[in-house]
C-alpha positions as CSV (number, residue, x, y, z in Angstrom):
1,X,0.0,0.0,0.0
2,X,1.2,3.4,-1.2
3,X,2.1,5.6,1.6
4,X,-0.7,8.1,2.8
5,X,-1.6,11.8,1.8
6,X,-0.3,14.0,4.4
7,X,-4.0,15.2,5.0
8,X,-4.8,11.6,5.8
9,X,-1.9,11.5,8.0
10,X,-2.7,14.1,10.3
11,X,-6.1,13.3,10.5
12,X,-5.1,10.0,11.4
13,X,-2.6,11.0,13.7
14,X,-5.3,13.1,16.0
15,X,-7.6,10.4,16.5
16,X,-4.6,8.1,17.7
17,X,-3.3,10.7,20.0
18,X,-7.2,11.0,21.9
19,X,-7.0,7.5,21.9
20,X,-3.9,6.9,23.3
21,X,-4.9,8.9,26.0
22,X,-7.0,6.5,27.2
23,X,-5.9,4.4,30.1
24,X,-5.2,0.8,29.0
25,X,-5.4,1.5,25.7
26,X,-3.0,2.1,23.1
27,X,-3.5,2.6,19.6
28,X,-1.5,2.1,16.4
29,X,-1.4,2.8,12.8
30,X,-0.5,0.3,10.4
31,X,0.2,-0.1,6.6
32,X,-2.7,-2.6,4.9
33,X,-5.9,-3.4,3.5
34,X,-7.2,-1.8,0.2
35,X,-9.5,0.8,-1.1
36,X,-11.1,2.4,0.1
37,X,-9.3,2.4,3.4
38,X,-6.8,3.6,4.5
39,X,-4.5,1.1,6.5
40,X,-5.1,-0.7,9.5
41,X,-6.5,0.6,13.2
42,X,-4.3,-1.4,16.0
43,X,-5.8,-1.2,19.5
44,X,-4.0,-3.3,22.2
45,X,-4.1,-3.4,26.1
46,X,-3.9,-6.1,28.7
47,X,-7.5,-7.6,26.9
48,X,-5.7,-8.5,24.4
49,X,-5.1,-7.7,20.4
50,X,-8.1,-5.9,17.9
51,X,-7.1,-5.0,13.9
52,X,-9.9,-3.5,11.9
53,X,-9.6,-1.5,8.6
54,X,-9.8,2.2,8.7
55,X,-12.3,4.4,6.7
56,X,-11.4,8.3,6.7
57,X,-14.1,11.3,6.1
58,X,-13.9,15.2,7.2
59,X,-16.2,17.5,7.8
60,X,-19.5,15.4,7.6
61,X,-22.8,17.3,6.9
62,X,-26.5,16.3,7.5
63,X,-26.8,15.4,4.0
64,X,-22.9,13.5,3.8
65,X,-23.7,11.4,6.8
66,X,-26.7,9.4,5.0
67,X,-24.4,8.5,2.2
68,X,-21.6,7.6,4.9
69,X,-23.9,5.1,6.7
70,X,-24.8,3.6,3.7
71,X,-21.3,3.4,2.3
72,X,-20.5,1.5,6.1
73,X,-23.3,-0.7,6.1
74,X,-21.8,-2.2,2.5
75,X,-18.4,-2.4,3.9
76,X,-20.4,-4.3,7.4
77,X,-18.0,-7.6,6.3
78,X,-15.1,-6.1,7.0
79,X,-15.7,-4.4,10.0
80,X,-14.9,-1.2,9.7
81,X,-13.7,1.6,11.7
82,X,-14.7,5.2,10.7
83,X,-12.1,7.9,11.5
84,X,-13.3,11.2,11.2
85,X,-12.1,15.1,12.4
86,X,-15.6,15.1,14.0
87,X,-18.9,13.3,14.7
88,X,-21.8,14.9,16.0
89,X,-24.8,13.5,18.7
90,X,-27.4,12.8,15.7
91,X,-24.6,11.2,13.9
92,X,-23.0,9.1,16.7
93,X,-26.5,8.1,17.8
94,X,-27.0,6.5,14.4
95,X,-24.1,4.9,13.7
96,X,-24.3,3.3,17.5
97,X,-27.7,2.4,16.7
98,X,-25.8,0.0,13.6
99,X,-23.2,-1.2,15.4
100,X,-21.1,0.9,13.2
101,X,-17.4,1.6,15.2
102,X,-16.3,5.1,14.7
103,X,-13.5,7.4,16.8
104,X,-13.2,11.3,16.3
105,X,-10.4,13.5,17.0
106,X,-12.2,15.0,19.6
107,X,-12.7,11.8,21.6
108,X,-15.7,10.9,20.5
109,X,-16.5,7.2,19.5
110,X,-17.5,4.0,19.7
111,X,-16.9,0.2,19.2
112,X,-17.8,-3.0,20.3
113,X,-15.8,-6.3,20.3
114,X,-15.9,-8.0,23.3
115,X,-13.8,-8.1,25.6
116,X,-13.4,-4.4,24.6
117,X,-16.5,-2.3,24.4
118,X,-16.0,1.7,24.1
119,X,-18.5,4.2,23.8
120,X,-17.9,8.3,24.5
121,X,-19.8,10.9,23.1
122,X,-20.7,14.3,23.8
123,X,-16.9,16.2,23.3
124,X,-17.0,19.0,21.2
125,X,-15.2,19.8,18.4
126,X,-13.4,22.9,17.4
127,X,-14.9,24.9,14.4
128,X,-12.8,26.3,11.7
129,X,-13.0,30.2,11.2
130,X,-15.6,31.1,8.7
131,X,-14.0,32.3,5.1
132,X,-15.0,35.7,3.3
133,X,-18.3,36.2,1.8
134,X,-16.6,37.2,-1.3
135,X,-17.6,36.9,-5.2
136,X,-14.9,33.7,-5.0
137,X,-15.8,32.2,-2.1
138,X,-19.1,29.6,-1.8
139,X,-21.8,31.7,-1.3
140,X,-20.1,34.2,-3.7
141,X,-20.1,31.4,-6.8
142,X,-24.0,30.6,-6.4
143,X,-24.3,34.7,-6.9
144,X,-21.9,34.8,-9.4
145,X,-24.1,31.7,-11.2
146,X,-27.2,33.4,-10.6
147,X,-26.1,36.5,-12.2
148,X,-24.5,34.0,-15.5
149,X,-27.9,32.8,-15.7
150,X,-29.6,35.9,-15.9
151,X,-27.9,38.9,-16.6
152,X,-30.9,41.0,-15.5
153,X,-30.8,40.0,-11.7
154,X,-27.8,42.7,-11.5
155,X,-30.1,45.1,-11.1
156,X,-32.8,43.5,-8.5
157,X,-32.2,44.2,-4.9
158,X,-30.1,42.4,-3.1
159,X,-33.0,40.2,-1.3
160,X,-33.9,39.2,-4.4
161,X,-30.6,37.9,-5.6
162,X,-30.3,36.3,-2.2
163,X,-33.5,34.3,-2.8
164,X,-32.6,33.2,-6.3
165,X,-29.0,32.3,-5.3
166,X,-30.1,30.5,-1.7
167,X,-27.9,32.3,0.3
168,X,-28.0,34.6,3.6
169,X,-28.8,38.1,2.4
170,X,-25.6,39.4,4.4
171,X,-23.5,38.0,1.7
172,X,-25.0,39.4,-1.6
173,X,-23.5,43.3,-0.1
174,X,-20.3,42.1,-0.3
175,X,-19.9,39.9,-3.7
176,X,-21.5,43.0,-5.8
177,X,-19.2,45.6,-4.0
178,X,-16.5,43.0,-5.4
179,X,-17.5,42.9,-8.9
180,X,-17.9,46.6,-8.7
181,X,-14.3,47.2,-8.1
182,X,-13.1,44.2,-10.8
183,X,-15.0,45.7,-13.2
184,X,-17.8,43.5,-14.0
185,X,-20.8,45.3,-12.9
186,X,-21.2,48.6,-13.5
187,X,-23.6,51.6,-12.0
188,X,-25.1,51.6,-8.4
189,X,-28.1,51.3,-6.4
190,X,-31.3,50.4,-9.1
191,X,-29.1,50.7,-12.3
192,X,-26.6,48.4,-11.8
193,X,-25.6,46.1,-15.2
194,X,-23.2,43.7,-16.0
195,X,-20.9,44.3,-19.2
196,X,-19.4,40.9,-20.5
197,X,-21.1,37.9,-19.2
198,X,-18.0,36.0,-20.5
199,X,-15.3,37.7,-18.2
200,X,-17.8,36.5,-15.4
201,X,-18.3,33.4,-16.6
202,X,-14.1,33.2,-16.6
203,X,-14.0,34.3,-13.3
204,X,-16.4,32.0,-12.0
205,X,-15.6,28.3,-13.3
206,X,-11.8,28.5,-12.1
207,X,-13.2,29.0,-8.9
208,X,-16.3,26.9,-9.0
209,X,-13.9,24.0,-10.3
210,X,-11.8,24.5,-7.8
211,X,-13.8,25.5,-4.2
212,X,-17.2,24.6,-4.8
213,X,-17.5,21.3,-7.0
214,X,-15.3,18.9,-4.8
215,X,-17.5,19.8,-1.9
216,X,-20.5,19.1,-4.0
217,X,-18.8,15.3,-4.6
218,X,-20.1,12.5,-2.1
219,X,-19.4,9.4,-3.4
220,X,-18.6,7.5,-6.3
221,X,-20.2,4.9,-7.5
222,X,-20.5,1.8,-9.9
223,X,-24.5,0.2,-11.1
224,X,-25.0,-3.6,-9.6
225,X,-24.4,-6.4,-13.1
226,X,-26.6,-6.8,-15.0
227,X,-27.3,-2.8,-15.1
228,X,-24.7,-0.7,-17.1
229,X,-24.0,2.9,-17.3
230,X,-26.7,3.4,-20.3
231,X,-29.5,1.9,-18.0
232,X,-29.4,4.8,-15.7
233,X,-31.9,7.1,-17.2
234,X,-34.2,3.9,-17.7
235,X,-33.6,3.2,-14.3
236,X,-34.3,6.8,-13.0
237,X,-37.8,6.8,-14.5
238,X,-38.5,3.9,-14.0
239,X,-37.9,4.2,-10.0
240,X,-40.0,7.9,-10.2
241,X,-36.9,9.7,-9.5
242,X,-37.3,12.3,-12.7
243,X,-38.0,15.0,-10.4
244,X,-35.0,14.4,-7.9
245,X,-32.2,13.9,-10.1
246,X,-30.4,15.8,-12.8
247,X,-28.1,14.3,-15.4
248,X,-24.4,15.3,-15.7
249,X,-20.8,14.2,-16.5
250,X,-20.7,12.7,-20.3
251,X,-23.7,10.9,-19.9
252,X,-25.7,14.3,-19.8
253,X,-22.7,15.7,-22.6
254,X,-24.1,12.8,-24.9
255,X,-27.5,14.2,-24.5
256,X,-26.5,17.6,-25.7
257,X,-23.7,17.2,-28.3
258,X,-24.3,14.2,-30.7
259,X,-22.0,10.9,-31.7
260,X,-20.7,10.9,-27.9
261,X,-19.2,7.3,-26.1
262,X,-20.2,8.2,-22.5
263,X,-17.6,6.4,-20.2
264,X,-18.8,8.6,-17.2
265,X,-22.1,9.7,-15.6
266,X,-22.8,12.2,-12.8
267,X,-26.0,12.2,-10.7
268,X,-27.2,15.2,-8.8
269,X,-29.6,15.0,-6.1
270,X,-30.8,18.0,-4.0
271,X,-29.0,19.8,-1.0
272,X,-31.1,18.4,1.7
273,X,-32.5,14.7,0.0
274,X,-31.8,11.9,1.9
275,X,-29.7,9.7,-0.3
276,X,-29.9,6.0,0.9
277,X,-33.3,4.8,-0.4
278,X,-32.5,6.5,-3.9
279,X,-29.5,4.9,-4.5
280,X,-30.7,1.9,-3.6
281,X,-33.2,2.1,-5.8
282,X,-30.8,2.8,-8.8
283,X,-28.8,0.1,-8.1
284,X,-25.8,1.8,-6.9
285,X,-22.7,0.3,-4.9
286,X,-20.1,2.5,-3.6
287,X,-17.1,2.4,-5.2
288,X,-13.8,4.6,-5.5
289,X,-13.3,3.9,-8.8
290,X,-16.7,3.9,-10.4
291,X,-17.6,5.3,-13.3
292,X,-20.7,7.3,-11.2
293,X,-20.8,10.5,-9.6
294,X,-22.9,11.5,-6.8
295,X,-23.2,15.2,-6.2
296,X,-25.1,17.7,-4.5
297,X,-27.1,20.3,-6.5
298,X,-25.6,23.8,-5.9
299,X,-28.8,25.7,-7.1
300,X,-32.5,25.0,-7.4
301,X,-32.4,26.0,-11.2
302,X,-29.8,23.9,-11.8
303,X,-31.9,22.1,-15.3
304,X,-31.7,22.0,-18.4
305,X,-35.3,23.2,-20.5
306,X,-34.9,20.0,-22.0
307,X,-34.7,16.5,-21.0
308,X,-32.8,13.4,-22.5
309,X,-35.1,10.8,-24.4
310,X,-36.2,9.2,-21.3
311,X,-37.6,12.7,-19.5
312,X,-34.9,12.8,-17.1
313,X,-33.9,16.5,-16.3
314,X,-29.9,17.5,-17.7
315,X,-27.6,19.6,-15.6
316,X,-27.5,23.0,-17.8
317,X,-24.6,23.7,-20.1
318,X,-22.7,26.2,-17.3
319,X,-22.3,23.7,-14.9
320,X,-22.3,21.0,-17.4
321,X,-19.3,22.4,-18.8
322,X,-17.5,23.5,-15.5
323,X,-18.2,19.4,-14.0
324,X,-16.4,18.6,-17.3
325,X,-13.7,20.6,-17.0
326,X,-13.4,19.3,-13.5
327,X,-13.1,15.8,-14.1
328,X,-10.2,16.4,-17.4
329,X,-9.2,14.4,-19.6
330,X,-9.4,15.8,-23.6
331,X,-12.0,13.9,-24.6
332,X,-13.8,15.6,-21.6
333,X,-12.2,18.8,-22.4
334,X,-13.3,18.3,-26.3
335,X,-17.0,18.1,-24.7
336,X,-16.7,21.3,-23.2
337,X,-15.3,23.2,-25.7
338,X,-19.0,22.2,-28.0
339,X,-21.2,23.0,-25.2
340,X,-19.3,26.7,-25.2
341,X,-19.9,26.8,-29.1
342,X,-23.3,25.1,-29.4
343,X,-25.0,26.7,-26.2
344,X,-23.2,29.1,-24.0
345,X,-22.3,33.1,-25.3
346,X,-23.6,35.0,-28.4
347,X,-21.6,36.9,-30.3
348,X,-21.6,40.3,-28.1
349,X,-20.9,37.7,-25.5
350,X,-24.4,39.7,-23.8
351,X,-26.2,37.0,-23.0
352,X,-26.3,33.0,-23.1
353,X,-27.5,31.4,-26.5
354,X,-30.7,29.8,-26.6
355,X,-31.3,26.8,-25.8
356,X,-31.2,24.7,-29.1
357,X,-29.4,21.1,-28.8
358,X,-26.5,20.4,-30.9
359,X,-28.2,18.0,-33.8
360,X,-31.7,17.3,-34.9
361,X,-33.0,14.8,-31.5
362,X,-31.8,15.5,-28.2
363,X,-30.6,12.4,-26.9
């Protein structure tokens, strides 16, 4: 086994050092297993001798913890340990509730394997200082895409743009003071306008690609035999799922730009949906090296005004092209570079093109 990130290292490293602070118990980390852990857990005392593989995540959310459980209860065989910078009550409770072992780095955690049986919950963790509510920054992007979408929300007030972007109304002030002083918006109070839609659009996909895409990400996943990657929009009407999942990666790109070989498929679910029973439902298995994204919408208006052949909503060409661009390769890039000539910027780069899909059928 390869040796470890350094970010995996030091989270790693914290939850040894709580747990070695435990009287009759020392803990160790050793070099084994396979994905998707990430080595070995070693606890020892005068009990005796326990080995269990180690599964990493940071900075769990509601909506990341659902997935997490699920991704545990596939792994169940193995027995697992989950190692994380921080587990909260609701979360704890659950896993508890599954007989799912789990430590924190703020001494949190639980396991049971007779004769050693550890349960402590309760200990806080320490919160990381909150970034700037600039035009670059999280809640900054979902303006910024707001603003790509339509150009005429420049000029609303800011709880407007708030509401259409879903953020806190304390951060719109900020983000159009910002793209006052780059240039990009122009005029004040009630006459404000935005001049090139594709200088924004260049200052938002670096960053989107970069800050606020790999915190969409959740899992990835492969489809159980006999299903294949072209069954999934079958599969997503079929299981009354069109209103609950859009469409991206190259599956989507195939729907949009014609004589495309899809290798890849993204699937994006809503901020707050619970993902467990859907995935199920579609047949999916967690796997580090599937062919499947799951991600979390970033915007209620996140579709397409068309759907692929089987009615199942498409991410729209911004982000379409941006989740490309994010997951490389040139074919991927190749796919980008159409969506950008078939649907994106007129000429006067003013406004987005309309939406008309590359070819005579859409998908």
């Amino acid at each position: 086994m390869p040796t470890l990130p350094a970010r995996e290292m030091k989270l790693i490293r914290s939850v040894l050092h709580r747990l070695n602070q435990v009287p009759g118990l020392r803990a160790q980390h050793r070099i084994g297993g396979r994905p998707p852990f990430s080595g070995l857990l070693q606890l020892s005392g005068t009990w005796g001798e326990l080995v269990r593989p180690i599964r990493l995540a940071w900075r769990i959310s509601p909506q990341q913890a659902e997935l997490l459980r699920f991704q545990l209860h596939t792994l169940r065989d193995e027995h697992p340990v989950l190692l994380a910078d921080y587990i909260g009550d609701s979360l704890a409770q659950a896993l508890m509730a599954d007989d799912l072992a789990f430590f924190d780095s703020a001494g949190n955690g639980f396991l049971q394997a007779a004769p050693l049986y550890y349960r402590c919950t309760g200990q806080r963790g320490t919160r990381p200082a909150p970034l700037p509510n600039r035009c670059t920054q999280r809640a900054g992007l979902k303006i910024l895409y707001q603003l790509l979408r339509d150009p005429t929300l420049a000029d609303a007030p800011y709880r407007a743009i708030a509401a259409a972007a879903g953020v806190a109304l304390g951060t719109v002030g900020p983000v159009i003071q910002d793209l006052l002083a780059k240039g990009l918006l122009h005029g004040s109070d009630g006459q404000r306008q935005l001049g090139d839609l594709e200088a924004l659009h260049q200052l938002w996909e670096p960053a989107f690609i970069e800050r606020l895409r790999p915190r969409l990400q959740v899992q990835r996943c492969r489809l159980n035999r006999p299903w294949h990657l072209g069954s999934l929009p079958g599969l997503i009407r079929e299981q009354g799922l069109t209103d609950q999942v859009l469409l991206g990666g190259e599956l989507a790109a195939a729907c949009y730009c014609p004589h495309t070989q899809p290798q890849q498929a993204s699937l994006h679910f809503p901020a707050t949906l619970v993902l467990l029973k859907p995935l199920l439902q579609l047949r999916l298995l967690p796997d580090p090296d599937g062919p499947i994204d799951i991600v979390r919408q970033f915007a209620t208006n996140q579709a397409f005004a068309r759907t692929s052949a089987e009615g199942v909503r498409l991410s729209d060409p911004l982000s379409l092209r941006a989740e490309l661009l994010y997951l490389g390769t040139p074919p991927r890039q190749a796919l980008a570079a159409q969506l950008t000539r078939d649907y994106l910027f007129g000429a006067n780069s003013a406004t987005l093109k309309g939406a008309t899909p590359c070819g005579d059928d859409f998908c």
